[in-house]
C-alpha positions as a Markdown table, in Angstrom:
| # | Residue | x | y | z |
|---|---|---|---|---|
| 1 | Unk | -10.4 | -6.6 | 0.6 |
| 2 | Unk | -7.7 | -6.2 | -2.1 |
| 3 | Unk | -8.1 | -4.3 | -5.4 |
| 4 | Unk | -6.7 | -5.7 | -8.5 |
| 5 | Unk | -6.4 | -4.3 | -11.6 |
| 6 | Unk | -6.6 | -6.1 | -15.0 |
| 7 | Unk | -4.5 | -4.2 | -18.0 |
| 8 | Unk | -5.3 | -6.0 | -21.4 |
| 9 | Unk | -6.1 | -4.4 | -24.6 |
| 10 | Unk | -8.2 | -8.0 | -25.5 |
| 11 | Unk | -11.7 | -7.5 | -23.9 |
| 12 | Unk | -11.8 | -12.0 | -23.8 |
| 13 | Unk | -8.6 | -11.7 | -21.9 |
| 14 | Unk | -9.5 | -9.9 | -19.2 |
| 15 | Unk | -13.2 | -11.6 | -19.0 |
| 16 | Unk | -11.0 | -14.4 | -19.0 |
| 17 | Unk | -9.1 | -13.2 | -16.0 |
| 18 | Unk | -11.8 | -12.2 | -14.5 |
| 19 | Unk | -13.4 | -14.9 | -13.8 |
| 20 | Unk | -10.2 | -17.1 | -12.3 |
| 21 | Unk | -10.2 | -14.8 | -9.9 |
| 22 | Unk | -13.9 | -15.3 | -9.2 |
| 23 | Unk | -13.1 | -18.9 | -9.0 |
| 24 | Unk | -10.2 | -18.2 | -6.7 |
| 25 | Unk | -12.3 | -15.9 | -4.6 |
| 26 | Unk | -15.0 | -19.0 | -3.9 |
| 27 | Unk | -12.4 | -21.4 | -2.2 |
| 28 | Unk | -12.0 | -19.1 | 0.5 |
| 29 | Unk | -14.8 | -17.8 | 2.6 |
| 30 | Unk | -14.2 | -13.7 | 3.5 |
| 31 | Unk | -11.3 | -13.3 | 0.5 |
| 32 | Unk | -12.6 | -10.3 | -1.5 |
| 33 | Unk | -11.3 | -9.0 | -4.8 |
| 34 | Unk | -12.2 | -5.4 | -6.1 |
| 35 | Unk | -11.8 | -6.4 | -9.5 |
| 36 | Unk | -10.8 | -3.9 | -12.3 |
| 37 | Unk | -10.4 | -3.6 | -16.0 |
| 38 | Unk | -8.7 | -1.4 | -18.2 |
| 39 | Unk | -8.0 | -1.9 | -21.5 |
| 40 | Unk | -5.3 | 0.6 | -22.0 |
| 41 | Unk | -2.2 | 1.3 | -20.5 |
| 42 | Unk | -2.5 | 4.8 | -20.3 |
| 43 | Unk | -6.1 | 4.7 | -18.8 |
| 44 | Unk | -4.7 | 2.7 | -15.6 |
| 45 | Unk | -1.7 | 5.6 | -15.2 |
| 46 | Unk | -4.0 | 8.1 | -15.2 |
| 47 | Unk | -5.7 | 6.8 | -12.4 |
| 48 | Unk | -3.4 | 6.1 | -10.2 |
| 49 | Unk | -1.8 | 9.4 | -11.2 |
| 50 | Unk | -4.7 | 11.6 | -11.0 |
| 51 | Unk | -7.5 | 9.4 | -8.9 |
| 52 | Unk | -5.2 | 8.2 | -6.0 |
| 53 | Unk | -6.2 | 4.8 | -7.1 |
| 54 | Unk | -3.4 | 2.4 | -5.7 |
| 55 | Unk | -4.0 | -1.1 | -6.1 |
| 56 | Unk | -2.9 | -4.3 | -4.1 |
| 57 | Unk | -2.2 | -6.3 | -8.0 |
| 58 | Unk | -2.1 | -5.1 | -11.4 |
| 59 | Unk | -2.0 | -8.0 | -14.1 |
| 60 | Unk | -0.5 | -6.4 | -17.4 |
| 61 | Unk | -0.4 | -7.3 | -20.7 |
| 62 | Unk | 3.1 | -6.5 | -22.7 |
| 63 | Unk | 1.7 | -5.4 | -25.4 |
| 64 | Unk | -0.6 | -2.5 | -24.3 |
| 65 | Unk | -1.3 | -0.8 | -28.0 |
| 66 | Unk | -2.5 | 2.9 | -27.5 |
| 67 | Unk | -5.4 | 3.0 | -30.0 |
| 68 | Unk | -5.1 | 7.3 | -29.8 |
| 69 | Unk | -1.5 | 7.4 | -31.3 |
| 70 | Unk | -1.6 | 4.4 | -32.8 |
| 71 | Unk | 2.0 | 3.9 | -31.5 |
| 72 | Unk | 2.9 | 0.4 | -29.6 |
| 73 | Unk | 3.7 | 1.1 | -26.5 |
| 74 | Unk | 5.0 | -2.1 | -23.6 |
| 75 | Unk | 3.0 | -3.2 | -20.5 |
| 76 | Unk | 6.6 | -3.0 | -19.4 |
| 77 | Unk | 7.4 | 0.7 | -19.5 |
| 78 | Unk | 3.8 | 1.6 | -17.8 |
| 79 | Unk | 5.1 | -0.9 | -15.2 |
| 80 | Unk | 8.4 | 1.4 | -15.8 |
| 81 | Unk | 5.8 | 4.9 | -15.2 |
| 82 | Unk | 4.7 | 3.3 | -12.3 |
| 83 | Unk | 7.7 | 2.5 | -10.2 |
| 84 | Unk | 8.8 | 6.0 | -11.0 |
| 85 | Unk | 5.9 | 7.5 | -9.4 |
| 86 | Unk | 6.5 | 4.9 | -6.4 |
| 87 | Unk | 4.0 | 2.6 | -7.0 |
| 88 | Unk | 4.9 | -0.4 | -4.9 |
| 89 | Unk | 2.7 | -2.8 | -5.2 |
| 90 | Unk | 2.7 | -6.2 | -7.6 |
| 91 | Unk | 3.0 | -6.5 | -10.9 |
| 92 | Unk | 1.9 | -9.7 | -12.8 |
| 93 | Unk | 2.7 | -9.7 | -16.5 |
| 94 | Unk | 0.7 | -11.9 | -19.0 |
| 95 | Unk | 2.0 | -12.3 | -22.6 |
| 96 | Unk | 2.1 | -14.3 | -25.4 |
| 97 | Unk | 6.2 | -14.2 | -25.9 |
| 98 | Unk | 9.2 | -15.1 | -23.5 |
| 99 | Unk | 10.9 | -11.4 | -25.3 |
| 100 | Unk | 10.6 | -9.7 | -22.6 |
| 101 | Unk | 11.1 | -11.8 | -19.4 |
| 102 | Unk | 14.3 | -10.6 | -18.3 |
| 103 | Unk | 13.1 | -7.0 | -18.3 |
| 104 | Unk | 10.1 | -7.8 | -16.4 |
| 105 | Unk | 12.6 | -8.1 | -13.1 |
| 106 | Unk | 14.1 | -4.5 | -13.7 |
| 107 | Unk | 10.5 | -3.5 | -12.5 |
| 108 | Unk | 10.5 | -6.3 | -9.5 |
| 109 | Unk | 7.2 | -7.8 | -11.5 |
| 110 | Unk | 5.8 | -10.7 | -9.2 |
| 111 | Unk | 5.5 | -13.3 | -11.7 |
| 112 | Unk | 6.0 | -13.5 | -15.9 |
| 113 | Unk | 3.1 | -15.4 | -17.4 |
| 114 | Unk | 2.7 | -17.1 | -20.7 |
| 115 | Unk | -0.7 | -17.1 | -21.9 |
| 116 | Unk | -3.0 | -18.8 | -22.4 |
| 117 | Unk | -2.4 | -19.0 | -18.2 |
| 118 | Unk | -3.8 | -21.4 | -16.8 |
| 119 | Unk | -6.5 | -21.9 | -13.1 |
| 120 | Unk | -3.7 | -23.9 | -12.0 |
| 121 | Unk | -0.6 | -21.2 | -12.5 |
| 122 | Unk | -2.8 | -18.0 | -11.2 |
| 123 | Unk | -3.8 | -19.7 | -8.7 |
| 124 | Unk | 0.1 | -20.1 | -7.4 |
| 125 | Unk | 0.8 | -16.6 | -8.1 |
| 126 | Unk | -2.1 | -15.6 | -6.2 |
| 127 | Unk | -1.2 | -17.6 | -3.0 |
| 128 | Unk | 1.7 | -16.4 | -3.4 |
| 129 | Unk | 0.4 | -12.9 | -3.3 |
| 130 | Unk | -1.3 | -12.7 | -0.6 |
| 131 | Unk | 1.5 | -14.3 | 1.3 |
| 132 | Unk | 3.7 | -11.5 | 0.8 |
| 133 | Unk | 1.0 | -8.4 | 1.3 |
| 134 | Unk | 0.1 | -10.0 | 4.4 |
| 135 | Unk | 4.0 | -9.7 | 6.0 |
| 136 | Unk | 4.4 | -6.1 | 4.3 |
| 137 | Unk | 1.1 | -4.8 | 5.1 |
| 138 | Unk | 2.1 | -5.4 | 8.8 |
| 139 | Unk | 5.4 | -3.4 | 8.3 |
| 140 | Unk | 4.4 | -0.5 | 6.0 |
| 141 | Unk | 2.0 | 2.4 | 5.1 |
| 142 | Unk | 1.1 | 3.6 | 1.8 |
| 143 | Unk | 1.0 | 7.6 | 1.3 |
| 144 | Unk | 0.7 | 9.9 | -1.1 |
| 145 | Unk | 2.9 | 12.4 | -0.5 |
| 146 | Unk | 3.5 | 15.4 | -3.3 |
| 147 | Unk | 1.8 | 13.6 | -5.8 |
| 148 | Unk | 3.5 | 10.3 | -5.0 |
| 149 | Unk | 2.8 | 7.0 | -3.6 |
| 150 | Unk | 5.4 | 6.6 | -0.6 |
| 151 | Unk | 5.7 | 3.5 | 1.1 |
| 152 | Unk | 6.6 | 4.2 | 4.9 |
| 153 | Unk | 8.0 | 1.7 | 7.0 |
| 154 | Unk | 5.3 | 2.0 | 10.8 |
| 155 | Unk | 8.5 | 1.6 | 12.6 |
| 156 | Unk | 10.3 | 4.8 | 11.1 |
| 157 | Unk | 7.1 | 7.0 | 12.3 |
| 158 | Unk | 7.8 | 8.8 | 15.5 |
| 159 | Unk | 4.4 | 11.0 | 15.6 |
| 160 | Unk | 1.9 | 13.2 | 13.0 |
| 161 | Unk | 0.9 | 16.1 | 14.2 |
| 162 | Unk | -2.7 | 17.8 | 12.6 |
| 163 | Unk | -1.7 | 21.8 | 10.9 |
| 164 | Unk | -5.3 | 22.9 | 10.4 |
| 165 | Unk | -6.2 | 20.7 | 7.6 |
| 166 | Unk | -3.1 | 18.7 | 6.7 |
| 167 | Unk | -0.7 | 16.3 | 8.9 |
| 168 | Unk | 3.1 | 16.6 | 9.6 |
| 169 | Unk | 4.1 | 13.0 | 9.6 |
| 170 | Unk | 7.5 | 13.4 | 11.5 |
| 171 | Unk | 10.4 | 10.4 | 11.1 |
| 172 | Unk | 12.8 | 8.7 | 13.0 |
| 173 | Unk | 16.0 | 10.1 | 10.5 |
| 174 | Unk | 14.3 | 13.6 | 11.3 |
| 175 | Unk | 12.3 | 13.7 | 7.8 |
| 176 | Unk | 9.0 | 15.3 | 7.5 |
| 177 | Unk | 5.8 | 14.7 | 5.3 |
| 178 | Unk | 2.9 | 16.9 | 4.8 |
| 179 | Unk | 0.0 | 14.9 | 4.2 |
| 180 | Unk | -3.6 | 16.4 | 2.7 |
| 181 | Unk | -5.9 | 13.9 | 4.7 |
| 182 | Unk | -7.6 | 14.1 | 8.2 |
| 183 | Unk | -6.0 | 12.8 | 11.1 |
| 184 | Unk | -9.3 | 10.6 | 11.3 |
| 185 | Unk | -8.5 | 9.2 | 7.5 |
| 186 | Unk | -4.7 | 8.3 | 8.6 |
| 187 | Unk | -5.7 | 7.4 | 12.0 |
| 188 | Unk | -8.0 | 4.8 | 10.6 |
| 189 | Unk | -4.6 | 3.3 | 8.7 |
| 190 | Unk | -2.9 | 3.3 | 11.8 |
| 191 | Unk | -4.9 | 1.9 | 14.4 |
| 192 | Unk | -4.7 | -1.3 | 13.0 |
| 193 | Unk | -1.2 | -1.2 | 14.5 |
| 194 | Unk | -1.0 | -1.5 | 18.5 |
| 195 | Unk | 2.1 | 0.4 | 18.5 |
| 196 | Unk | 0.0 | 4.0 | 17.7 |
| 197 | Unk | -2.4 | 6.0 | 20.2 |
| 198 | Unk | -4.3 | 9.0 | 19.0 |
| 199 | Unk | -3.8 | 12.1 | 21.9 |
| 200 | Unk | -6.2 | 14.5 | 21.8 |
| 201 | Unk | -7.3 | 15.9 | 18.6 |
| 202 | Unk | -3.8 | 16.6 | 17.4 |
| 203 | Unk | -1.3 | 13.9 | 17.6 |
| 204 | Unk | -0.6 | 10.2 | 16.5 |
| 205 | Unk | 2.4 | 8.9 | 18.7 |
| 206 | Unk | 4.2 | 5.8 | 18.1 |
| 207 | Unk | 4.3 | 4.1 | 21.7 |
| 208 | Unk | 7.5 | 2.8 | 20.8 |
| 209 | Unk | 9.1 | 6.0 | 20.7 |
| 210 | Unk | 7.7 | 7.2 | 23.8 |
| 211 | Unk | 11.2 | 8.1 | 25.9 |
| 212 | Unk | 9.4 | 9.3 | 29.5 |
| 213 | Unk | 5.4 | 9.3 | 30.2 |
| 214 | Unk | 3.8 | 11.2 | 33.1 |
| 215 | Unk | 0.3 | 12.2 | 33.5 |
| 216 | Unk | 1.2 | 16.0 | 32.4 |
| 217 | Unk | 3.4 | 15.1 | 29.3 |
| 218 | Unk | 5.6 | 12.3 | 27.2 |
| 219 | Unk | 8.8 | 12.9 | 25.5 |
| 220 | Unk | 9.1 | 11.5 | 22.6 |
| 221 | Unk | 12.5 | 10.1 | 21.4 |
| 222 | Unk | 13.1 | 12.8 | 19.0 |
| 223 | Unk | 13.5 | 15.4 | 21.7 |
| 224 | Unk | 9.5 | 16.5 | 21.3 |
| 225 | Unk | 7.4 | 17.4 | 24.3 |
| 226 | Unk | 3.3 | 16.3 | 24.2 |
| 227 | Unk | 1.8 | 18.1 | 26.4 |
| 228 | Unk | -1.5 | 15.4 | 27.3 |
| 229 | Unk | -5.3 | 16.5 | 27.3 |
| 230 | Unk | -7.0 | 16.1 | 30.4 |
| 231 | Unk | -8.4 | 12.4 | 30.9 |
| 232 | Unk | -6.1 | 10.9 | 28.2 |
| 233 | Unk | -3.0 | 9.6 | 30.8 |
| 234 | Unk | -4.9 | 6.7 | 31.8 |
| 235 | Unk | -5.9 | 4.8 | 29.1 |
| 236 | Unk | -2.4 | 5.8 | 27.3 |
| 237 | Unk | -0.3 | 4.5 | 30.4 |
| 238 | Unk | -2.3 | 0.7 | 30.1 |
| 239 | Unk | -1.8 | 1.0 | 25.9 |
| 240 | Unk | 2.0 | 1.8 | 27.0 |
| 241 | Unk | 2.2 | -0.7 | 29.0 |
| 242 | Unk | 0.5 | -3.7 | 27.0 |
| 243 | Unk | 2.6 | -2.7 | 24.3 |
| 244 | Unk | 6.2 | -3.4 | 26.6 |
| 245 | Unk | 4.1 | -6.3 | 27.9 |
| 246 | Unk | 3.5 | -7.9 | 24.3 |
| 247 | Unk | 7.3 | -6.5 | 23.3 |
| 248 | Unk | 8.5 | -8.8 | 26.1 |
| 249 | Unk | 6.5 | -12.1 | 25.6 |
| 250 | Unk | 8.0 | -12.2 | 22.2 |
């Protein structure tokens, strides 16, 4: 599933959008959009300022009028807002005017569209979409971290370790990350990965960085000793070794 969001002060533009990606959702049997709409600016920052809503697409309008200050503020600097808080993800912008094309790649937007955009043209851009999020979802995690969205690269993560009710995300470059989520809620983002194993109650390792492994302990590249439950070595010995198996059949 991938959640887009759809930022146009014209309620028959984003119908309009709306349904494309409907249409685009039919050709391919198990593709699903969670669709969106917001027809300010503002009311999509707030969001994913204060809602921890992060989504996979956001299709902007340039001209995003704020109907409370009557001012005229750009798609292009809420695009702006949300790189500085770390957002990430793609950014599609639909207008009526070439103006502002050139400043659409200061914000690494995905596409610049000229309405009225046709099946044809969002349907590229989509393909193209889901291209990329399929290579980085395999590389990266999304976090927020201190109020910010933090993309973190699987590779850089060494172990997490639970602290009562937060996790201590610990890095390759020695950087550390308190997270406010259970270890089952980033566990379930993990797993998907076959380089992480859960031991015990406490600790995500990255198999990778596993230095030694013996049924009392492992070592993890980083220096740090994890001292293993009682009944875990076995099944973490065969994930251990699938993993070198896989690494060398590359």
């Amino acid at each position: 599933m991938y959640l887009i969001a759809l930022c146009d002060d014209e309620p028959a533009e984003l119908e309009k959008t709306e349904k494309l990606l409907g249409d685009y959702e039919k050709k391919f049997p198990g593709l699903e959009f969670m669709t969106r709409c917001f027809e300010s600016a503002e009311e999509l920052l707030c969001l994913v300022r204060e809602k921890n809503y992060i989504p996979d697409l956001i299709f902007m309008d340039i001209y995003m009028p704020d109907k409370k200050s009557n001012s005229n503020p750009l798609g292009i600097e809420a695009a702006k807002e949300l790189r500085n808080m770390n957002y990430k993800g793609k950014i599609v912008f639909l207008t009526t005017s070439k103006e502002y094309a050139l400043e659409a790649f200061d914000v690494d937007a995905l596409q610049y569209m000229v309405k009225p955009v046709s099946k044809e043209k969002l349907f590229s851009v989509l393909n193209r979409f889901l291209n990329n999020i399929e290579e980085e979802r395999k590389k990266y995690i999304l976090l927020r971290i201190e109020g910010k969205l933090v993309r973190v690269s699987l590779n850089d993560i060494v172990y997490c370790e639970a602290q009562g009710k937060r996790q201590c995300l610990y890095l390759a470059d020695g950087t550390q990350y308190i997270l406010r989520m259970t270890m089952t809620e980033l566990y379930e983002q993990l797993s998907k990965c076959q380089e992480f194993a859960k031991i015990g109650a406490a600790f995500i390792v990255n198999i990778g960085c596993i230095g030694t492994l013996n049924a009392k302990e492992i070592c993890m590249d980083n220096g740090r000793k994890i001292y293993l439950p009682r009944g875990t070595y076995k099944g973490l010995r065969e994930q251990y070794f699938n993993y070198y198996c896989r690494e060398v059949n590359r």
